[in-house]
N, C-alpha and C positions, 0 to 999 in steps of 0.2 A: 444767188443760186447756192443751193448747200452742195455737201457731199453727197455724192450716190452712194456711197457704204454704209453710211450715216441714216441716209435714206432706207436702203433697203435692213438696216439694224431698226428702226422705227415700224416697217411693216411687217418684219418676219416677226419681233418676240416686246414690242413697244420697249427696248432697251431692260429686256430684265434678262440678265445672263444666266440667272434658271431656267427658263422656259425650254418645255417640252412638250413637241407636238404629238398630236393622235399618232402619227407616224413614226414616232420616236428623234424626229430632229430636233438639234440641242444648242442651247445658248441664245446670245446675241442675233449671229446669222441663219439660225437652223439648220445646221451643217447634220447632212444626212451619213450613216453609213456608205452609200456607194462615191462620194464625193471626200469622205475623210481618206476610204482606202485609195483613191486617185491620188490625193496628194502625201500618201503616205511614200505611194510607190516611186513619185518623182524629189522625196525629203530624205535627208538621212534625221531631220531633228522629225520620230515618228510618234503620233498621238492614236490615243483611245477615243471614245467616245467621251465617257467621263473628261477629259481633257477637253471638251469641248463646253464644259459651263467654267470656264477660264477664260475671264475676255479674251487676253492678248491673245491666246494660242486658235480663240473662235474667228477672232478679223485674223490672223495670219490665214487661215485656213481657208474663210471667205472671200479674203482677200483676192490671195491670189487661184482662188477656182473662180470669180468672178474677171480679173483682167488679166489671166495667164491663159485658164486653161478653156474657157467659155471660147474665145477669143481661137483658140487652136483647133477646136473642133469645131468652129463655122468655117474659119479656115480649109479644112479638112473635109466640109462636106458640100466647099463652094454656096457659103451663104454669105451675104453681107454683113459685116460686123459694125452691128449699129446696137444703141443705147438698147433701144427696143427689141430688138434679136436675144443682147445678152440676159436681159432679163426676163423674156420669156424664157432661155436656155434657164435661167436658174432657177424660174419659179416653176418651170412644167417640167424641165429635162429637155438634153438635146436629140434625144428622139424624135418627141414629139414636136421639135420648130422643123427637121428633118420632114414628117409626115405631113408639115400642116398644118398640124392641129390644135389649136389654141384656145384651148378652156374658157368658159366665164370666168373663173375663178383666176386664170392667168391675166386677160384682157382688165380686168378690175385691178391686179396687183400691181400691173404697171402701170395703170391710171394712177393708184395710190401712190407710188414711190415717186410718180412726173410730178405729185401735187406739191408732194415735201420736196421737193428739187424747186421749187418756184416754175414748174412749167406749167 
């Protein structure tokens, strides 16, 4: 079984640390504006956007909004915090695992990431 970070660096940007989506998410993880200023607010080491086609500072940032802060808002909205949770939280937002509502586009990306996981 690989890394899940690993994993999800494989399905957000196929490990190319340019990569930038329709959406403007950047790097490695796809690390979005609303998820850089998240962890900007809880960092004193604070980054831009542009800092986010910087591996290390993209896995820090994915990092830990993947097993800190994914983790504290299922917490916080009484979900169970499961593989599958978190990665709907990161691939749709925790909104919408909140409403429910779970995209094809989600449902396929965490099939993706359980594949390269050996699941």
């Amino acid at each position: 079984m690989g890394d899940i970070l690993d994993a999800i660096i494989q399905v957000e940007s196929s490990g190319n640390p340019l990569a930038t989506s329709a959406m403007d998410a950047r790097g490695l993880m796809q690390i979005t504006e609303p998820a850089l200023k998240d962890y900007n607010t809880y960092h004193t080491d604070t980054y831009t956007m542009d800092d986010m086609y910087d591996e290390a500072k993209n896995k820090a940032v994915g990092g830990w909004y993947y097993n800190k802060q994914i983790p504290k808002y299922l917490k916080h909205f009484k979900i169970k915090d499961t593989t599958e949770n978190r990665l709907w939280s990161y691939n749709a937002g925790i909104g919408n695992v909140v409403k429910g509502i779970k995209p094809q586009e989600t449902i396929d990306y965490i099939d993706r990431v359980n594949a390269r996981m050996g699941e």
